[in-house]
C-alpha positions, 0 to 999 in steps of 0.5 A, spaced: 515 540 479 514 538 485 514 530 489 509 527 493 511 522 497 505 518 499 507 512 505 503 506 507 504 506 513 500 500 516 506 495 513 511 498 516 508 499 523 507 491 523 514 490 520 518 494 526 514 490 531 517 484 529 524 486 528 525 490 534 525 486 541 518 486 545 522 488 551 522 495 549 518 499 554 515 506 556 516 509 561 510 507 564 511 499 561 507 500 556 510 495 549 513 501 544 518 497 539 512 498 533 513 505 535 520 506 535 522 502 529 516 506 525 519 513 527 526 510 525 523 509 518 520 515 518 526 519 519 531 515 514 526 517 509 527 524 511 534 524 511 535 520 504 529 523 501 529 531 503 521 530 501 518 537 499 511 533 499 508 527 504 502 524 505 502 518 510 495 513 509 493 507 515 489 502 515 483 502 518 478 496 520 480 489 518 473 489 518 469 494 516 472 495 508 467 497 503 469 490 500 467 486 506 460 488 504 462 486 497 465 479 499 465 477 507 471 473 506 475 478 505 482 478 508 477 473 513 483 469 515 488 474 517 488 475 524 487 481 529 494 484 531 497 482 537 493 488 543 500 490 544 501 492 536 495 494 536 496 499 542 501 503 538 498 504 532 495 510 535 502 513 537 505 512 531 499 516 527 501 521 533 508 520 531 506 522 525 503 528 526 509 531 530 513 530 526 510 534 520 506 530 516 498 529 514 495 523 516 490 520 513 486 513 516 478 512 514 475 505 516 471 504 509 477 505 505 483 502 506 490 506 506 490 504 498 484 507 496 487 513 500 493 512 496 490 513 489 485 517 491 490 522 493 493 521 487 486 522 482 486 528 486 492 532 485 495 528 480 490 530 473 496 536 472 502 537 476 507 533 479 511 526 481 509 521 485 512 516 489 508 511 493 512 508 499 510 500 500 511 494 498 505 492 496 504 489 489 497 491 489 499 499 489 503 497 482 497 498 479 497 505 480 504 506 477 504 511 471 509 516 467 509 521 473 508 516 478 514 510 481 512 505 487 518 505 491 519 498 496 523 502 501 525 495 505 528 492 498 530 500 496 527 497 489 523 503 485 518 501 479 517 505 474 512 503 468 517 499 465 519 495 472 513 493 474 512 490 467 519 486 468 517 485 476 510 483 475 511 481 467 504 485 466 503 493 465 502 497 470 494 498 468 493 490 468 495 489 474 488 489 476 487 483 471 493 479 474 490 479 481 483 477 478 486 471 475 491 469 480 487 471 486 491 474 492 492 470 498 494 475 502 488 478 501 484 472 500 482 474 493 480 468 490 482 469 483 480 463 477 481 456 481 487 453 478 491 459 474 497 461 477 502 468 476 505 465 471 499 463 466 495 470 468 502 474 465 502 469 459 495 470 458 495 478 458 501 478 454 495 476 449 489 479 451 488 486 453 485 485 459 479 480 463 473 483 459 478 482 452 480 475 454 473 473 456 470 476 449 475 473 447 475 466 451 476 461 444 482 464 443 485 460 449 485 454 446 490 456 440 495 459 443 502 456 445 501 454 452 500 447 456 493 444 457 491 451 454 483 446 453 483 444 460 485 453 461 479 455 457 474 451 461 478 453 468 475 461 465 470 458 464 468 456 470 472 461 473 468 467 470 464 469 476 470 468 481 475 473 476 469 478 476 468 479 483 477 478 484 477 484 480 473 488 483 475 486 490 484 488 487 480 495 484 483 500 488 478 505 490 479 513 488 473 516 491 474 515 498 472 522 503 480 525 502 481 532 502 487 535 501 491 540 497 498 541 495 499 546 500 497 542 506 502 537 504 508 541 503 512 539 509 516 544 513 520 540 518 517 536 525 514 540 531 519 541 537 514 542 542 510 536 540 516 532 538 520 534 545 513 532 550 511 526 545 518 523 546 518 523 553 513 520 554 515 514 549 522 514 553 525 516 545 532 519 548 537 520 542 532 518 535 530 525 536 537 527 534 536 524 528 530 529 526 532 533 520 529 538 519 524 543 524 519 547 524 521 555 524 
């Protein structure tokens, strides 16, 4: 059965940025750290990993994501990334490219939603899957052929780690993030309802419409204030609705692809060899595993 590696790019782009020094430069001068510590990245997982199957999602736009529409406050307190970030986002999806794998970036969809639409798509009959990422949104997406691998912390979740890491199973995730809201994102969840009450009250309720049809039942299980959480829900009803649907990774996103396109045959020496000049990358590329016949 053949594994799908399906990466994350964008965290890993911003996590090189600001770990390597600043001062690495092009030979034209132009900044090239993010570069660097991503190809580096890439080539780690190569070598540990000797994928037969990879695809490779970016994030678009902070801004124009289908859930902006649904709620203009998404992810609104971020800030943009630096220009000099910014400028090598398009070199490392060049990066990508030359060294075999297929790219995927749309400005609707996020790299999440890219994710789990790769996944809906070639994942009804065959195959594993390992999602590369440290986001705990992506955990939802976690199943019997399907682990999320933390590649920084080399932590792998299957089904029964996620539900020991997030102390939830992997299908309510989704219903955690609705009640506890996610910060990173600025999901609002239900005011006053923290990680450990939101885990507490789907280890009871089968998920958010189950609690709610339900809501009575708050008030009789063994937890602190469980009156004064009855009415945090209720007046919160709106808020997790609206949470859940903005946490819901998308899985009809515009992707097309099949398992033949996304077997990898190794990096292309040509595109390797002018692209690295470029970049002023000298003994990295001897660290590429495997090449193209």
């Amino acid at each position: 059965m053949p594994t799908l590696y399906l990466i994350d790019a964008s965290p890993y782009v911003f996590r090189a940025y600001f770990s390597i020094p600043a001062s690495m430069r092009t030979p034209a001068g132009a900044a090239s750290n993010a570069v660097y510590g991503y190809t580096a990245f890439l080539l780690d997982l190569l070598k540990r990993e000797q994928p037969s199957h990879l695809a490779v999602a970016f994030d678009g736009s902070l801004t124009t994501s289908f859930r902006n529409d649904i709620y203009p406050a998404y992810k609104a307190q971020r800030e943009l990334p630096p220009p000099e970030l910014e400028a090598q986002f398009e070199a490392c999806r060049e990066v990508t490219a030359a060294l075999g794998m297929c790219t995927f970036i749309d400005d609707r969809f996020e790299a999440d939603d890219l994710i789990g639409t790769l996944l809906h798509k070639l994942g009804r009959k065959t195959g594993e899957f390992v999602i590369v990422s440290g986001d705990k949104d992506l955990a939802q997406l976690v199943g019997p052929r399907v682990t999320l691998w933390d590649f920084a912390k080399d932590r792998r979740l299957n089904e029964k780690g996620v539900k020991q890491h997030f102390g939830v199973r992997p299908q309510q995730v989704v219903d955690l993030l609705a009640l506890m809201g996610d910060a990173v994102d600025n999901i609002p969840g239900v005011n006053g309802i923290g990680a450990k009450t939101a885990a507490a009250l789907l280890a009871k309720f089968h998920d958010l419409d189950d609690l709610y049809a339900r809501l009575a039942a708050v008030e009789r299980m063994n937890l602190r204030g469980a009156a004064a959480l009855r009415a945090k829900l209720e007046q919160g009803r709106a808020s997790a609705m609206l949470s859940r649907q903005l946490a819901t990774i998308a899985t009809e996103a515009p992707v097309e692809a099949n398992w033949r396109m996304l077997k990898y045959t190794g990096a292309d020496r040509g595109k390797v060899e002018a692209l690295f000049d470029r970049l002023g990358f000298g003994r990295i590329r001897e660290r590429i595993p495997r090449w193209k016949k």
